[in-house]
C-alpha positions as CSV (number, residue, x, y, z in Angstrom):
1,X,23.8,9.7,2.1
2,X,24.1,5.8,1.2
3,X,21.7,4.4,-1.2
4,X,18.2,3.1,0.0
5,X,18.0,-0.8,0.4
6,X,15.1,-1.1,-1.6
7,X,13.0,1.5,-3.5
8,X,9.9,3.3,-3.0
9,X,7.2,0.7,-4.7
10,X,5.3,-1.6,-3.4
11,X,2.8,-4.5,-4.5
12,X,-0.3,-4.6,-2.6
13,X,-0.9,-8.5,-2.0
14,X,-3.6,-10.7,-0.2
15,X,-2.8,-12.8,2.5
16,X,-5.4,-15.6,3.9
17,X,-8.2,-14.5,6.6
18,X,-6.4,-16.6,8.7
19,X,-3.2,-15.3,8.5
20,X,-4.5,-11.8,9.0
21,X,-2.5,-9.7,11.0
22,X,-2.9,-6.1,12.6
23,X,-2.7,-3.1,10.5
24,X,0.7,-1.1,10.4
25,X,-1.0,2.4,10.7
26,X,-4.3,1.7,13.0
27,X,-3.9,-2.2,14.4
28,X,-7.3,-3.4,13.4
29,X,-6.5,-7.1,11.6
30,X,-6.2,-7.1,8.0
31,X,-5.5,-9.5,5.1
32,X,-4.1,-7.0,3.0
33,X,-0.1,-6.6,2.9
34,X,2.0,-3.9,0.9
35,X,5.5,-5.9,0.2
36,X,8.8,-4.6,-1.8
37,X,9.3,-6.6,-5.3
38,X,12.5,-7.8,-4.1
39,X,10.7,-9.2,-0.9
40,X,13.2,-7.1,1.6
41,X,10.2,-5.4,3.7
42,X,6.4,-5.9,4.2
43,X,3.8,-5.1,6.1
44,X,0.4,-5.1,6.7
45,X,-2.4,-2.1,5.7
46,X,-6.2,-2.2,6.0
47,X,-7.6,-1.3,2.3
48,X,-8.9,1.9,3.6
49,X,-5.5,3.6,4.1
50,X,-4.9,2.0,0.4
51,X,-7.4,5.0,-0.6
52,X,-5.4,7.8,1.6
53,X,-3.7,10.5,-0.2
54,X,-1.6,11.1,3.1
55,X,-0.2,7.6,3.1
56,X,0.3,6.4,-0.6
57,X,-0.6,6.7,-4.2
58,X,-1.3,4.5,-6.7
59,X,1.6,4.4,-9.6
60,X,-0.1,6.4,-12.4
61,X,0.8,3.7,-14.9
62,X,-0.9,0.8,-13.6
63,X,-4.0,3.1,-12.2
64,X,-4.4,4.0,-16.1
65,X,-4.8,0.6,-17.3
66,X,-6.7,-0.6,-14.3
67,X,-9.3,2.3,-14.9
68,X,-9.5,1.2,-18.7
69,X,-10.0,-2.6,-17.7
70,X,-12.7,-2.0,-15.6
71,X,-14.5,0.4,-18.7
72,X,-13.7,-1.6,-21.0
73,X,-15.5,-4.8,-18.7
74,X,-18.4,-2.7,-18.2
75,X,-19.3,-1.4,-21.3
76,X,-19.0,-5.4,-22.2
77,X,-21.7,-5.8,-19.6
78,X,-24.4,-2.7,-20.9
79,X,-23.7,-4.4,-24.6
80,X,-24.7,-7.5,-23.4
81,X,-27.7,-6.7,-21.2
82,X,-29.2,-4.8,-24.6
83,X,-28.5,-8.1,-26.6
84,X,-30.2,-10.2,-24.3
85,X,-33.0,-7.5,-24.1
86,X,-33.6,-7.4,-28.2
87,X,-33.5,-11.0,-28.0
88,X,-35.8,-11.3,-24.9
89,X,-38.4,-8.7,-27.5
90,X,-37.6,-10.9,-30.7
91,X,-38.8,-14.1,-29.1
92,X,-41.4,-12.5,-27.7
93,X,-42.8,-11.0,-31.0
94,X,-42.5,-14.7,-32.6
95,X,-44.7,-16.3,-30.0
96,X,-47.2,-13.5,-30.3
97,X,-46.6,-14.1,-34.3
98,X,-47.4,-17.6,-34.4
99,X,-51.1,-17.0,-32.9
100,X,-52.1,-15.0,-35.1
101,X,-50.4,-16.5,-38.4
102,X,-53.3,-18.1,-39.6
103,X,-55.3,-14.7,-40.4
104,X,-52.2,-12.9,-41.6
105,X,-51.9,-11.4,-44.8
106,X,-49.3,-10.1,-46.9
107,X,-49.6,-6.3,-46.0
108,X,-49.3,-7.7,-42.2
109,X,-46.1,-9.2,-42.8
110,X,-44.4,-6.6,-44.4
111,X,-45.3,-4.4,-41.9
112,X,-43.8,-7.0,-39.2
113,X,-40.8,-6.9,-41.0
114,X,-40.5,-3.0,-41.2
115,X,-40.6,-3.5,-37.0
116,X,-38.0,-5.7,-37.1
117,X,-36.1,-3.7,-38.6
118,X,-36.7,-0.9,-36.3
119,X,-36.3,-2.9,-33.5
120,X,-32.4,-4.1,-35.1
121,X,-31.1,-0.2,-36.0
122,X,-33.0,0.7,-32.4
123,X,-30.5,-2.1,-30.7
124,X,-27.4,-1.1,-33.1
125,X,-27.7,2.6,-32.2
126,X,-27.8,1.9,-28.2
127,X,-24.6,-0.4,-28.6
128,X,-23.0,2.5,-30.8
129,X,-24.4,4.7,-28.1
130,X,-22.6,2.8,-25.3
131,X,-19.3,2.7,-27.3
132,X,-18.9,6.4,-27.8
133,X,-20.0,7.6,-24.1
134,X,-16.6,7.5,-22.7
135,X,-17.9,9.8,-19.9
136,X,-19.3,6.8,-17.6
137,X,-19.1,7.5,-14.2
138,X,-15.3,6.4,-13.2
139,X,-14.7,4.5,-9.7
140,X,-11.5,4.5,-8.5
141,X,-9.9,1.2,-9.5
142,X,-7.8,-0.8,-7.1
143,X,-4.3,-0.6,-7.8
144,X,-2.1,-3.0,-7.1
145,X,1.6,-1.0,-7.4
146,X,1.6,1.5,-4.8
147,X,4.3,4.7,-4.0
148,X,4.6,5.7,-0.3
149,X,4.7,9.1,0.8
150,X,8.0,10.6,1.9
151,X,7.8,10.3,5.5
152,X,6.2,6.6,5.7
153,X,8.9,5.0,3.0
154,X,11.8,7.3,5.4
155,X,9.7,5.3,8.5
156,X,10.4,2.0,6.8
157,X,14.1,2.9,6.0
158,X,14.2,3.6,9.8
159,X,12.4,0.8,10.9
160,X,14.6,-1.4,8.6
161,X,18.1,-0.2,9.4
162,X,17.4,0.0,13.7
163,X,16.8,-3.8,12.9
164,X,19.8,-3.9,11.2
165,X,21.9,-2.2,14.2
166,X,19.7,-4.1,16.6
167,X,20.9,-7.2,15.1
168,X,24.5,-6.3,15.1
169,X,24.5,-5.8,18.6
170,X,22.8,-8.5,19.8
171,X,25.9,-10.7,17.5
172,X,28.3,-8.8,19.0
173,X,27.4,-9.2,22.6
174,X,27.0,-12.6,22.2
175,X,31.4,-12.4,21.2
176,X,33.3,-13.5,24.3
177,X,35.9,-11.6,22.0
178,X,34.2,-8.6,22.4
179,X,34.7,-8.2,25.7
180,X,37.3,-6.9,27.7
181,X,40.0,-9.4,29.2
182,X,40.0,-10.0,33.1
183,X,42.6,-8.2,34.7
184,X,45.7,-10.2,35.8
185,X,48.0,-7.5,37.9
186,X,45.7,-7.9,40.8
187,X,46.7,-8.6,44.2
């Protein structure tokens, strides 16, 4: 069997909304578009069948580092919602501080500064907290390499080379060379 003209991997790739065309697999229009990387086929898939085992599967590779991206991003974000909220109780505790600093005493102050440190190790264990839990709920990340199954890539191939032959055919009856000449024993 000859070699396939392009190989089984695709890059999933947005197109404008208004050059949305109907899906491949269930015509409803789509912006989304699956395309070889040496640009010799495309077509167009609504994100949902993107997320069907039966028609493709993410390459493993690039799902890995997608997945760790999008922990890494939102373990950023819990860190810096607990920041801002031990800032938010800081500034808080200062304003409530200044009223009363007039009829402070020494005891008092020590006292405010054993809270703040309780407050600080209280903010420095939930960060550590948040760094260790690796067991956060994972979404499934959208890839952006993708690996058709057998019979849709072996659809393409087929789809691809009748264009081929249809192309051919359409050159060579458009030969007047082709064609047989016109008979010249005729009475």
């Amino acid at each position: 069997m000859s070699k396939a003209p392009f190989d089984n991997t695709w890059y999933h790739r947005k197109v404008a909304g208004s050059a949305s065309k109907p899906c491949n697999i269930c015509f409803k229009p789509t912006s989304s578009v699956l395309i070889t990387p040496n640009n010799k086929d495309f077509f167009y898939v609504c994100i949902g069948h993107l997320s069907d085992r039966g028609f493709c599967q993410p390459d493993a590779e690039e799902a890995a580092r997608t997945a760790e991206r999008m922990k890494k991003e939102e373990m950023d974000q819990e860190i810096e919602k607990v920041k801002k909220e031990y800032e938010e109780k800081q500034r808080l505790k200062k304003e409530k501080r200044k009223g009363k600093d007039k009829e402070k005493d020494k005891e008092a102050k020590s006292n405010e500064e054993e809270e703040d440190k309780k407050d600080e190790q209280a903010k420095d264990d939930k960060i550590k907290e948040l760094t260790k839990s690796s067991d956060a709920a994972s979404t499934e990340p959208a890839a952006r390499i993708y690996h058709l199954n057998k019979s849709f890539y072996q659809m393409r191939l087929d789809k691809l080379r009748n264009a081929e032959i249809a192309k051919r055919n359409r050159e060579r009856l458009q030969n007047p060379a082709n064609f047989p000449s016109v008979p010249k024993d005729l009475p």
